[in-house]
N, C-alpha and C positions, 0 to 999 in steps of 0.2 A: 279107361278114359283118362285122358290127360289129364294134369295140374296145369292152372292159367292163375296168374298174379293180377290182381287190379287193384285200384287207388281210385279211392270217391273223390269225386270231384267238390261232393259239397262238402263233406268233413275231413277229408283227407286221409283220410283210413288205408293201409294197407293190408289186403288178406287175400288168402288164395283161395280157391275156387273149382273142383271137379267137378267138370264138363264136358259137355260133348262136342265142343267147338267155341271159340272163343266170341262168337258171337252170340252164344245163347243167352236168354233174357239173365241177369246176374245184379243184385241188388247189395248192397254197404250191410255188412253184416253190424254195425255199429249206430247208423241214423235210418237205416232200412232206404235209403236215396236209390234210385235207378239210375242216376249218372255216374256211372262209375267207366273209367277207362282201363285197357290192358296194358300191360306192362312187360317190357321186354325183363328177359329173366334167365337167369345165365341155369344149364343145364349138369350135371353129375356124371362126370363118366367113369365105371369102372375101370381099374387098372390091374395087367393081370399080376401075378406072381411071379416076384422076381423081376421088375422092371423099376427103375430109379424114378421115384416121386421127385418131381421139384417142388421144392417150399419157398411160395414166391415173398415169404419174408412179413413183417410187419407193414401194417396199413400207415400211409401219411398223417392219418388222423388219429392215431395212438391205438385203434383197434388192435388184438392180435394176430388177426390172420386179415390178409389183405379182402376188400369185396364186403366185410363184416357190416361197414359203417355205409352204405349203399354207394361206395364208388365206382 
């Protein structure tokens, strides 16, 4: 089953959630709320061996690796 990101609407909680579809019933693991929305959410792709990683550098926001600080 997938991993799906959501963010409560009421407390503003970010947590992820496996699922069987990103509309299944899904409650705030923090205020227990059922308004919680999904979130786009950037994905991992393996790279094989022996192929040149690019390192997209430090984040605008002082983080270390860029994406860290939710850009």
């Amino acid at each position: 089953m997938p991993i799906f990101e959501y963010e409560c609407r009421e407390c503003g909680a970010k947590f992820e959630e496996i699922t069987a579809s990103q509309s299944s019933n899904v409650t705030c693991r923090k205020c227990s709320s059922s308004s919680v929305q999904p979130l786009l959410s950037a994905f991992a792709v393996s790279v094989r061996s022996g192929e040149p990683v690019s390192d997209p550098g430090p984040c605008p926001c002082g983080a270390p690796r860029r994406g860290m600080c939710g850009e």
